[in-house]
N, CA, C and O atoms as a GROMACS GRO file, in nm:
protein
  440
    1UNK      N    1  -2.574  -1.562   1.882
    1UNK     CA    2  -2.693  -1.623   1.936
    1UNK      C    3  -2.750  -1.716   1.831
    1UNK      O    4  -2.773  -1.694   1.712
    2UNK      N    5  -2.775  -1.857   1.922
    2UNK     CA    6  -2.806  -1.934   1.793
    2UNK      C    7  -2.972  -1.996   1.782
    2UNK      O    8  -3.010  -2.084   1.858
    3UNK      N    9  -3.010  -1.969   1.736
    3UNK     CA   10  -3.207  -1.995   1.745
    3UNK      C   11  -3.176  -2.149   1.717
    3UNK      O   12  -3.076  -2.198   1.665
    4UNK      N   13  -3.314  -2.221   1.776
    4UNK     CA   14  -3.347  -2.347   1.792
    4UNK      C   15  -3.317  -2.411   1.674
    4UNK      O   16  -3.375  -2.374   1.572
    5UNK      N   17  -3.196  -2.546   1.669
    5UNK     CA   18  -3.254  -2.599   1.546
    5UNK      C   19  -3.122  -2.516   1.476
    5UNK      O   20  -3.144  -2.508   1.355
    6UNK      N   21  -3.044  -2.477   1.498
    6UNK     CA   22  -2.917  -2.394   1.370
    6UNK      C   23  -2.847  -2.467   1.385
    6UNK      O   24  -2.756  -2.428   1.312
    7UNK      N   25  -2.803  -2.588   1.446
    7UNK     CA   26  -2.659  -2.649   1.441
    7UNK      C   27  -2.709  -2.768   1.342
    7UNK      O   28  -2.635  -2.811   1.253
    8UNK      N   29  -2.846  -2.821   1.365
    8UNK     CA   30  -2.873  -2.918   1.277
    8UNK      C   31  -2.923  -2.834   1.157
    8UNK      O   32  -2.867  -2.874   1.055
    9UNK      N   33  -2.995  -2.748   1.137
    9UNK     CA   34  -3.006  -2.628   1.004
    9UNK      C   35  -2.845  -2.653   0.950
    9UNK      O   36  -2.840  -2.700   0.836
   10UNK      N   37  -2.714  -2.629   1.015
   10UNK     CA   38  -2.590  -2.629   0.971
   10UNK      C   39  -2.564  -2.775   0.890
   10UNK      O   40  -2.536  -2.768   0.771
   11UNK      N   41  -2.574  -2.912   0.957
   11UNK     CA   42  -2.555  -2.997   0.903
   11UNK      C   43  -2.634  -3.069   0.784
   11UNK      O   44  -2.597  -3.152   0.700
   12UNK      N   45  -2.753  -3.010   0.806
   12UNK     CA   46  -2.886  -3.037   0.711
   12UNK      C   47  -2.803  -2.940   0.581
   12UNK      O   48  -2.822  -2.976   0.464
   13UNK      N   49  -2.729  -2.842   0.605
   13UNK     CA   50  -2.688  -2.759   0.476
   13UNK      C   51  -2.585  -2.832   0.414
   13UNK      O   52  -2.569  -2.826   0.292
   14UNK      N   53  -2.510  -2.903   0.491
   14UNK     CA   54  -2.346  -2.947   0.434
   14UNK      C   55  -2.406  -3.038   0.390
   14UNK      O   56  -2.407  -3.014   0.269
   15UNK      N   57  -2.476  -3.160   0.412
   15UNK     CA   58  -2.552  -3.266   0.386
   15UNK      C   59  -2.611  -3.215   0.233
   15UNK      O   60  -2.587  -3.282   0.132
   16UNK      N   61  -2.656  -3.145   0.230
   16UNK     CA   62  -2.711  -3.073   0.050
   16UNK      C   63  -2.625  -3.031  -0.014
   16UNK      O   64  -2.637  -3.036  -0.136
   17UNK      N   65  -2.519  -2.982   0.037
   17UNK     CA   66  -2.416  -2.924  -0.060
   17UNK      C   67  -2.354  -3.017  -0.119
   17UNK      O   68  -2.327  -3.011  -0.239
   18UNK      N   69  -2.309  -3.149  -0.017
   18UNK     CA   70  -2.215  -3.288  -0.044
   18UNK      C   71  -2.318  -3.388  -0.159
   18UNK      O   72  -2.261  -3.432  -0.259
   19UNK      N   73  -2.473  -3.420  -0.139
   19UNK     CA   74  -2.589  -3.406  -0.253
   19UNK      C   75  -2.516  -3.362  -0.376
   19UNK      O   76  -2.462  -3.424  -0.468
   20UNK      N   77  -2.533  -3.228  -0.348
   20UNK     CA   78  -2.534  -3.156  -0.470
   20UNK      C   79  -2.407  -3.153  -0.560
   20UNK      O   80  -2.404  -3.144  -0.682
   21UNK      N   81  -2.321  -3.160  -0.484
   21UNK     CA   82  -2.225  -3.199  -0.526
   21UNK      C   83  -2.144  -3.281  -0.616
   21UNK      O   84  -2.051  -3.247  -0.689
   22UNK      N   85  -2.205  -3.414  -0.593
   22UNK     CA   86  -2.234  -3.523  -0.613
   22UNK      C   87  -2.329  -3.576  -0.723
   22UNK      O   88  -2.312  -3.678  -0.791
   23UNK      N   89  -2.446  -3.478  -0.730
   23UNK     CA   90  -2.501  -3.541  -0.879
   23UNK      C   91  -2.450  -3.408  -0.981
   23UNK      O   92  -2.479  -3.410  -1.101
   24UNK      N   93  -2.382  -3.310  -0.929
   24UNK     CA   94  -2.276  -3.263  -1.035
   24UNK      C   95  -2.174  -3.400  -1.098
   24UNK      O   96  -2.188  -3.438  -1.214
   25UNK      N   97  -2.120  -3.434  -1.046
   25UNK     CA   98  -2.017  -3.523  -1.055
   25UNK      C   99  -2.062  -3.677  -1.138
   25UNK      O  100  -1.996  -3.769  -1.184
   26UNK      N  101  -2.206  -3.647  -1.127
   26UNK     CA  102  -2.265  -3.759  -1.156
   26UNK      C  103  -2.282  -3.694  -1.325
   26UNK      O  104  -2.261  -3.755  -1.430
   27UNK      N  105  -2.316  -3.590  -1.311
   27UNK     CA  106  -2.346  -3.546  -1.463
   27UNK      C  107  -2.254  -3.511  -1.551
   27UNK      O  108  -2.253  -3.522  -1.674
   28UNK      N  109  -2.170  -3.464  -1.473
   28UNK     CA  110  -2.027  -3.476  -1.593
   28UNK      C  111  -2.011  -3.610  -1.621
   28UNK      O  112  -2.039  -3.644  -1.736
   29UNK      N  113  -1.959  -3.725  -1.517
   29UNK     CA  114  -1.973  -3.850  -1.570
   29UNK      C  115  -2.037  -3.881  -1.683
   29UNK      O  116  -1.969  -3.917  -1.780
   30UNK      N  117  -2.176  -3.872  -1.693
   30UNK     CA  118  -2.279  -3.861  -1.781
   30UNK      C  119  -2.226  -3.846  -1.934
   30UNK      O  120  -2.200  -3.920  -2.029
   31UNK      N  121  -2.226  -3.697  -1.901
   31UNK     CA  122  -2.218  -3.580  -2.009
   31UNK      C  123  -2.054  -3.622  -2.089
   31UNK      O  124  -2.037  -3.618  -2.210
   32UNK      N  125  -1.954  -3.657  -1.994
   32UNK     CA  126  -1.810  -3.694  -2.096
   32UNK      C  127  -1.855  -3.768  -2.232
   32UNK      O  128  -1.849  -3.733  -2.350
   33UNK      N  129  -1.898  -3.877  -2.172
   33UNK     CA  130  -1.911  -3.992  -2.318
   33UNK      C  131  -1.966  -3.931  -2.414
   33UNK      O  132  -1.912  -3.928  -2.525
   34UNK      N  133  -2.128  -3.849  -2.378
   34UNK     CA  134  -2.196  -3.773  -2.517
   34UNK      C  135  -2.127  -3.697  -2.624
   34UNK      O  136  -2.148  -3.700  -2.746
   35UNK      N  137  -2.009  -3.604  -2.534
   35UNK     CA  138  -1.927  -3.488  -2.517
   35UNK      C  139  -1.822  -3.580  -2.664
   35UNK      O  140  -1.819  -3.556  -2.785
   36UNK      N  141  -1.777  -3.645  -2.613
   36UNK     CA  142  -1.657  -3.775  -2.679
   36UNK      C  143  -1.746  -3.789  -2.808
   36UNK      O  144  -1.703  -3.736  -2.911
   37UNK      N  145  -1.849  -3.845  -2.812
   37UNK     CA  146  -1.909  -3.946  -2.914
   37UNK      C  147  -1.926  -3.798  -3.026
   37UNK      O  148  -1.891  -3.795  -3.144
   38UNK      N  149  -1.993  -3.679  -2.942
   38UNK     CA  150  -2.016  -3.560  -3.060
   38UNK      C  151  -1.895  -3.481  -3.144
   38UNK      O  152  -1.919  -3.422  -3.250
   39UNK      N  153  -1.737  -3.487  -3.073
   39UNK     CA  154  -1.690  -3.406  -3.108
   39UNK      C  155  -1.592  -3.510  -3.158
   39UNK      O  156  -1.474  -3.479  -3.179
   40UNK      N  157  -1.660  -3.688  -3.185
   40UNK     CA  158  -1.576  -3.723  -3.267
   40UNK      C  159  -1.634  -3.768  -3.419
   40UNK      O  160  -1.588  -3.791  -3.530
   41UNK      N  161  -1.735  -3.766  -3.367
   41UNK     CA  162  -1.862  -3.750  -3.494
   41UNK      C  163  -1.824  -3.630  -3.609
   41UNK      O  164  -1.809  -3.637  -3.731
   42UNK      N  165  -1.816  -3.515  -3.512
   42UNK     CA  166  -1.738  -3.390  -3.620
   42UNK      C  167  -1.721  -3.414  -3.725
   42UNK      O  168  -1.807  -3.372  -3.802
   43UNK      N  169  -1.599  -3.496  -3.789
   43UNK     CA  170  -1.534  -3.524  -3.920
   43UNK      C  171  -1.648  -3.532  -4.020
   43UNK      O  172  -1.659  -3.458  -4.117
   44UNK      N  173  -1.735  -3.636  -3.984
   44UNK     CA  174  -1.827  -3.686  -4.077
   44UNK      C  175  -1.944  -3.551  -4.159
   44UNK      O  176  -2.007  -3.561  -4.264
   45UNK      N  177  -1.938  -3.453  -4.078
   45UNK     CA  178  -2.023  -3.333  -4.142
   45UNK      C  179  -1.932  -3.246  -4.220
   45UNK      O  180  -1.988  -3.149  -4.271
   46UNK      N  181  -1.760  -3.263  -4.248
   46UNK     CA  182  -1.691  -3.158  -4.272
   46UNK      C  183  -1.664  -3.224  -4.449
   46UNK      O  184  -1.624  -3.339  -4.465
   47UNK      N  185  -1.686  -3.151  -4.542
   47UNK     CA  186  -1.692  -3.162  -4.688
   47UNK      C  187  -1.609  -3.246  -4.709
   47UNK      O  188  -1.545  -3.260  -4.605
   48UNK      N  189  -1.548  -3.353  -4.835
   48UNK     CA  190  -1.482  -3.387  -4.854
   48UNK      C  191  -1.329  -3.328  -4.925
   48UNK      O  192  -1.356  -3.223  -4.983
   49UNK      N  193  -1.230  -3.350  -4.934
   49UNK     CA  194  -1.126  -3.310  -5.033
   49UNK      C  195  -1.158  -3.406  -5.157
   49UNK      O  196  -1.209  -3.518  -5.160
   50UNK      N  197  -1.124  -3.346  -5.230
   50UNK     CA  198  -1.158  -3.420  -5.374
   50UNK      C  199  -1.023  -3.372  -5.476
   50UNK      O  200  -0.942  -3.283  -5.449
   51UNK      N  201  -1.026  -3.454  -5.592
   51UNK     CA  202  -0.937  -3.405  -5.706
   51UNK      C  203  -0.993  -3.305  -5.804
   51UNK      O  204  -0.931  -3.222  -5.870
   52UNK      N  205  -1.105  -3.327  -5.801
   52UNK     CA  206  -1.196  -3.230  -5.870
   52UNK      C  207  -1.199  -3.116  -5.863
   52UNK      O  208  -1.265  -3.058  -5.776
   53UNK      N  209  -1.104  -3.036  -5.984
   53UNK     CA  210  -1.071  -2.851  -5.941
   53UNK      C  211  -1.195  -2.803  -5.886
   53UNK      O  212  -1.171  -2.720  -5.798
   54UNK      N  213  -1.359  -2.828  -5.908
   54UNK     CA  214  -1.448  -2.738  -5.876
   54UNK      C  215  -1.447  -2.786  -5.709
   54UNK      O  216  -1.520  -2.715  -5.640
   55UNK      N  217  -1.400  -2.856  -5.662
   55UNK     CA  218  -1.453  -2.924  -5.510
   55UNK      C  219  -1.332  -2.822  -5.447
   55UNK      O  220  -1.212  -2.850  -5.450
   56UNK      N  221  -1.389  -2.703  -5.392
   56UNK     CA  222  -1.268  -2.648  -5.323
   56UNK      C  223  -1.319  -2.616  -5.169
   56UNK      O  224  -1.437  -2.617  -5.135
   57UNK      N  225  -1.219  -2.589  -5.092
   57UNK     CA  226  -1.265  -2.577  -4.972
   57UNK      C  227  -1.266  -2.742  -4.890
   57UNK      O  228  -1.313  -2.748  -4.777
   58UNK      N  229  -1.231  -2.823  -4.934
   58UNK     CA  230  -1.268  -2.954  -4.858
   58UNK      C  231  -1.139  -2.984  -4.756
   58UNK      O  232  -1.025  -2.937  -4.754
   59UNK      N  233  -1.222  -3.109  -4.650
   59UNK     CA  234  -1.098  -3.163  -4.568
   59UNK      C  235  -1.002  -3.314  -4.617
   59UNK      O  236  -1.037  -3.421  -4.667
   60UNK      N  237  -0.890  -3.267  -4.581
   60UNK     CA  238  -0.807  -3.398  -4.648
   60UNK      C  239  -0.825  -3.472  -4.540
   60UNK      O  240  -0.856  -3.418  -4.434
   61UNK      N  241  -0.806  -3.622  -4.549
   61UNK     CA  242  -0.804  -3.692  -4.472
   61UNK      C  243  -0.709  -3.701  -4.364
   61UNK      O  244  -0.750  -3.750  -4.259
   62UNK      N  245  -0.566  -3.653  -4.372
   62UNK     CA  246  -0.465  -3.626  -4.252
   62UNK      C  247  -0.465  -3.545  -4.175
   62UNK      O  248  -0.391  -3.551  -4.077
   63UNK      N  249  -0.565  -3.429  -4.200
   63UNK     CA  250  -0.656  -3.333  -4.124
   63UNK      C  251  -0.748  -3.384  -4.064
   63UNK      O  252  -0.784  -3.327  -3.961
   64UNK      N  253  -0.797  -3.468  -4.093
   64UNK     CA  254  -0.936  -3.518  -3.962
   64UNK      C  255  -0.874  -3.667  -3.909
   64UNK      O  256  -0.934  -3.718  -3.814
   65UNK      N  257  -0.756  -3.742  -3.965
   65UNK     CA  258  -0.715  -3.848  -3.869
   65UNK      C  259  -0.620  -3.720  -3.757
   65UNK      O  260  -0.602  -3.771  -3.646
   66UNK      N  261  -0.570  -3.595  -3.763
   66UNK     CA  262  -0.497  -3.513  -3.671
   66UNK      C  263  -0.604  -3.442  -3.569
   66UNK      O  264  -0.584  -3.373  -3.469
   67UNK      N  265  -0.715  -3.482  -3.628
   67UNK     CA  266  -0.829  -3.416  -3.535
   67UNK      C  267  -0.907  -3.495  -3.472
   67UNK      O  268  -0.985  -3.449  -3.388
   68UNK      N  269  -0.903  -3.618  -3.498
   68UNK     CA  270  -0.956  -3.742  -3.393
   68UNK      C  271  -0.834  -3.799  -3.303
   68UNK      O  272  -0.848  -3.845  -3.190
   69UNK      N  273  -0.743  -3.792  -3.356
   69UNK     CA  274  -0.631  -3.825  -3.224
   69UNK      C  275  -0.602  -3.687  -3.146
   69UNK      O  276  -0.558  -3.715  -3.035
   70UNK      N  277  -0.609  -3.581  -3.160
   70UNK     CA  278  -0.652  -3.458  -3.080
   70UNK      C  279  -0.755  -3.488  -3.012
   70UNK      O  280  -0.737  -3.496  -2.891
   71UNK      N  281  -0.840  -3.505  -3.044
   71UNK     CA  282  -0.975  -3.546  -2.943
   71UNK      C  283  -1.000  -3.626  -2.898
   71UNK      O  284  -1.103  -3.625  -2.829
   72UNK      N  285  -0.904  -3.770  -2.912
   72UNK     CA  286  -0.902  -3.874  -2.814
   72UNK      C  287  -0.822  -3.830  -2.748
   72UNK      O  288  -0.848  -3.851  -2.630
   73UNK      N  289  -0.713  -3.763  -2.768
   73UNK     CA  290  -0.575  -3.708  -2.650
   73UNK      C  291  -0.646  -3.623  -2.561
   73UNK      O  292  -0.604  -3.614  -2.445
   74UNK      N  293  -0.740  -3.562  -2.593
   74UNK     CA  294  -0.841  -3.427  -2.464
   74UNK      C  295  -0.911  -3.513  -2.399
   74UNK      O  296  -0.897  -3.526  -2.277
   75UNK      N  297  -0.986  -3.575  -2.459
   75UNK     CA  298  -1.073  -3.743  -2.399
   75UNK      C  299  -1.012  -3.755  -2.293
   75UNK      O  300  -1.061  -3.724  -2.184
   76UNK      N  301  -0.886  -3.807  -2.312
   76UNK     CA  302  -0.769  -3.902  -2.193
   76UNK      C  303  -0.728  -3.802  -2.091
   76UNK      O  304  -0.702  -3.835  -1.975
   77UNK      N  305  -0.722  -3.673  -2.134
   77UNK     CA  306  -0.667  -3.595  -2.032
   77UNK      C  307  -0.769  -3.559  -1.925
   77UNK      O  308  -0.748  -3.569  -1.804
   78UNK      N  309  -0.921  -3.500  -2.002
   78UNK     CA  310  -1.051  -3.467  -1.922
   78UNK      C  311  -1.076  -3.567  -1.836
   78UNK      O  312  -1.119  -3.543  -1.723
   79UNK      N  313  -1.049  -3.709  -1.885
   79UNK     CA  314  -1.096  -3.865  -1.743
   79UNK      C  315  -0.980  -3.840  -1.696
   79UNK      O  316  -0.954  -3.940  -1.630
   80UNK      N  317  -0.905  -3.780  -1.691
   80UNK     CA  318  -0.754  -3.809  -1.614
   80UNK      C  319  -0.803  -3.710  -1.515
   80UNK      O  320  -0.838  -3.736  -1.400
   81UNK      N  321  -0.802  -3.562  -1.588
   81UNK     CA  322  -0.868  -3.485  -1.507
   81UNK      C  323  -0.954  -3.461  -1.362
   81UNK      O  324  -0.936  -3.406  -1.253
   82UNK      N  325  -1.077  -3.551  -1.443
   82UNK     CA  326  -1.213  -3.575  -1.371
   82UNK      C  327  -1.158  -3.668  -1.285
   82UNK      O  328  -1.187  -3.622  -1.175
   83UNK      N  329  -1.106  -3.753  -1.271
   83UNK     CA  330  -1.068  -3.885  -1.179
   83UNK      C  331  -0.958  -3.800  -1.045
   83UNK      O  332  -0.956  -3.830  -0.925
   84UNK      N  333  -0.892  -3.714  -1.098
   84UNK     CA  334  -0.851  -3.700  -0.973
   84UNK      C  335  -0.915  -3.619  -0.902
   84UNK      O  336  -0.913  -3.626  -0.779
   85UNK      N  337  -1.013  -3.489  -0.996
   85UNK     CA  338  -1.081  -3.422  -0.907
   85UNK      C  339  -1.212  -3.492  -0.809
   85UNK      O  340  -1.279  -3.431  -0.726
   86UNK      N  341  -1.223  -3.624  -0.842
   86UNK     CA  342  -1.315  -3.711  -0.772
   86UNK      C  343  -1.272  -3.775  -0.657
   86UNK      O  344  -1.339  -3.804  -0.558
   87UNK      N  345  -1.120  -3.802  -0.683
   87UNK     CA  346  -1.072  -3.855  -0.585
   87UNK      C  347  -1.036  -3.762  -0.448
   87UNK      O  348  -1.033  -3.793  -0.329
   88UNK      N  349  -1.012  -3.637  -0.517
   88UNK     CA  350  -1.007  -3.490  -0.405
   88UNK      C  351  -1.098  -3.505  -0.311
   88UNK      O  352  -1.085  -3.514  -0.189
   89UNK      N  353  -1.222  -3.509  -0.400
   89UNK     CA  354  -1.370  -3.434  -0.352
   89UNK      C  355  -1.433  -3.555  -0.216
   89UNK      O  356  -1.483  -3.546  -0.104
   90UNK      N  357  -1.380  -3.685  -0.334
   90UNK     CA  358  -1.421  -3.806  -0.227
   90UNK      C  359  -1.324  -3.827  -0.084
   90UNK      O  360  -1.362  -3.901   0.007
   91UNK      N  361  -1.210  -3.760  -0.081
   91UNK     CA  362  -1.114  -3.798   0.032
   91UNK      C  363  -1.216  -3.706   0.121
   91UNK      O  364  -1.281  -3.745   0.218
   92UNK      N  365  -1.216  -3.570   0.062
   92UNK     CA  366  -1.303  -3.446   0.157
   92UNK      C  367  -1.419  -3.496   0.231
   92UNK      O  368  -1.436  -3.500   0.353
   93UNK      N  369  -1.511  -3.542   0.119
   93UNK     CA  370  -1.580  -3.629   0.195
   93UNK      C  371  -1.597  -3.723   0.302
   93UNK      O  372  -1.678  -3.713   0.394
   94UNK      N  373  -1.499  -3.830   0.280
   94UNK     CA  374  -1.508  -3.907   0.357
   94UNK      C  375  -1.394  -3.946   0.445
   94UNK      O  376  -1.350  -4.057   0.478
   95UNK      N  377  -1.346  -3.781   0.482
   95UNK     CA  378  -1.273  -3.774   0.593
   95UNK      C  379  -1.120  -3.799   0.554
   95UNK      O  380  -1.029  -3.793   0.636
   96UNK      N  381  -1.107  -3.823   0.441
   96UNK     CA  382  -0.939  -3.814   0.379
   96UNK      C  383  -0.885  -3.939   0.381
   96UNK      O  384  -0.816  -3.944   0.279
   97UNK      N  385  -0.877  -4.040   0.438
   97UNK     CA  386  -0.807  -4.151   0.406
   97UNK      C  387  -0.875  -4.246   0.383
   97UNK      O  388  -0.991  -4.209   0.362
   98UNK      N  389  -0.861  -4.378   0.375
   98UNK     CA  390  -0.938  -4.497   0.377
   98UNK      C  391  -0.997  -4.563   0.504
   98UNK      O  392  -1.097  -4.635   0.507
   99UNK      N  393  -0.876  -4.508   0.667
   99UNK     CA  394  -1.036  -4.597   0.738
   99UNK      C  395  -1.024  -4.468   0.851
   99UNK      O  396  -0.994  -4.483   0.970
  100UNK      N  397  -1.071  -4.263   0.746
  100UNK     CA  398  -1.160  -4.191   0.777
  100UNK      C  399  -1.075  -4.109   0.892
  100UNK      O  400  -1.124  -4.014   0.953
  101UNK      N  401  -0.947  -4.156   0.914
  101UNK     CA  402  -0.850  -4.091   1.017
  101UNK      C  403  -0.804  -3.924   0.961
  101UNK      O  404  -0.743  -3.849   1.038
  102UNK      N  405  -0.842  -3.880   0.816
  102UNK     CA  406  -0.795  -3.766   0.772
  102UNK      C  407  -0.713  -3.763   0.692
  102UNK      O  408  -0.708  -3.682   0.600
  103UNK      N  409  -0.608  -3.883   0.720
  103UNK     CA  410  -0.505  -3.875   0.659
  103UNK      C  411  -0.467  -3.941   0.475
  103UNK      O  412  -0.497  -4.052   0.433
  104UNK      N  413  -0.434  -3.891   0.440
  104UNK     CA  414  -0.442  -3.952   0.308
  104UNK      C  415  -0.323  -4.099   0.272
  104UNK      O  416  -0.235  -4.110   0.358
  105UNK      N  417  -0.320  -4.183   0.177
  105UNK     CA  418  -0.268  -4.315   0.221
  105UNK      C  419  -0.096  -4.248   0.198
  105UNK      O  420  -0.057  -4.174   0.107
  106UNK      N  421  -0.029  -4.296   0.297
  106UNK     CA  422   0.102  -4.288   0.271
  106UNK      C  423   0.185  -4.208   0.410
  106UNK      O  424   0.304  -4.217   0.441
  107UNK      N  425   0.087  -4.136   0.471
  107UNK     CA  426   0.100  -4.016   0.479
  107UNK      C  427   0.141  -4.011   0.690
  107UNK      O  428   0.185  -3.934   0.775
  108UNK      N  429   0.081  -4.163   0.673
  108UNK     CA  430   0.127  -4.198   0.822
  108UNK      C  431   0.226  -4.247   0.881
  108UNK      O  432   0.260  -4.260   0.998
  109UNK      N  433   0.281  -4.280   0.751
  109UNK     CA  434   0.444  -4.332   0.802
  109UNK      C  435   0.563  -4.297   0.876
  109UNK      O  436   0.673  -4.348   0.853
  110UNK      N  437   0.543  -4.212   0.962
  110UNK     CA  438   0.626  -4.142   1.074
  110UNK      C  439   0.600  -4.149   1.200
  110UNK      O  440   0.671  -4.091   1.281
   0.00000   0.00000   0.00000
C-alpha cells in the first residue's frame, strides 16, 4: 500500500542520492591535486644525508628521487582510477550510452 506522494517521495530520493553522489565526485576531484601537492612536498621535511659522521639518520637523495616517481606513478594510477569510476557512475546516470538507449558505445553492433 502506497500513501500519497511515495512514487514521487521515490524519485525525489534517487534525485538526492545522484546529488550526492556527485558532489562526492566533485570532492575527490578537489581533494586529488591537494592529496598530490602534500605527499610530494614530503621530501622537503625529511633530514638531509650528509658526509658528516655526526649527521646520522638522514635521506640520500636516490631515496626521495624513488619516492617522488612512486608518487607520481600512484598520482597516474588514482586519475586513471577516478576517470573510469566516473565514467561508470556517469553511463548509470545517464542511461548508459551516448544518445541514453542503455547501451554502452560499441555494443550495438549486431
Amino acid at each position: 500500500m502506497i500513501r500519497d506522494g511515495g512514487a514521487e517521495k521515490q524519485t525525489g530520493t534517487r534525485a538526492e542520492r545522484q546529488t550526492y553522489r556527485r558532489r562526492r565526485l566533485m570532492d575527490i576531484a578537489r581533494l586529488l591535486p591537494v592529496l598530490g601537492a602534500l605527499l610530494l612536498a614530503l621530501p622537503l621535511l625529511w633530514p638531509e644525508a650528509s658526509t658528516h659522521p655526526a649527521a646520522r639518520d638522514g635521506v640520500s637523495m636516490s631515496t626521495a628521487f624513488i619516492y617522488v616517481f612512486a608518487v607520481w606513478i600512484g598520482l597516474i594510477g588514482a586519475c586513471f582510477a577516478f576517470s573510469l569510476a566516473v565514467q561508470r557512475w556517469a553511463d548509470h546516470w545517464t542511461g548508459g550510452g551516448p544518445d541514453g538507449t542503455g547501451a554502452p558505445d560499441g555494443a550495438e553492433d549486431s
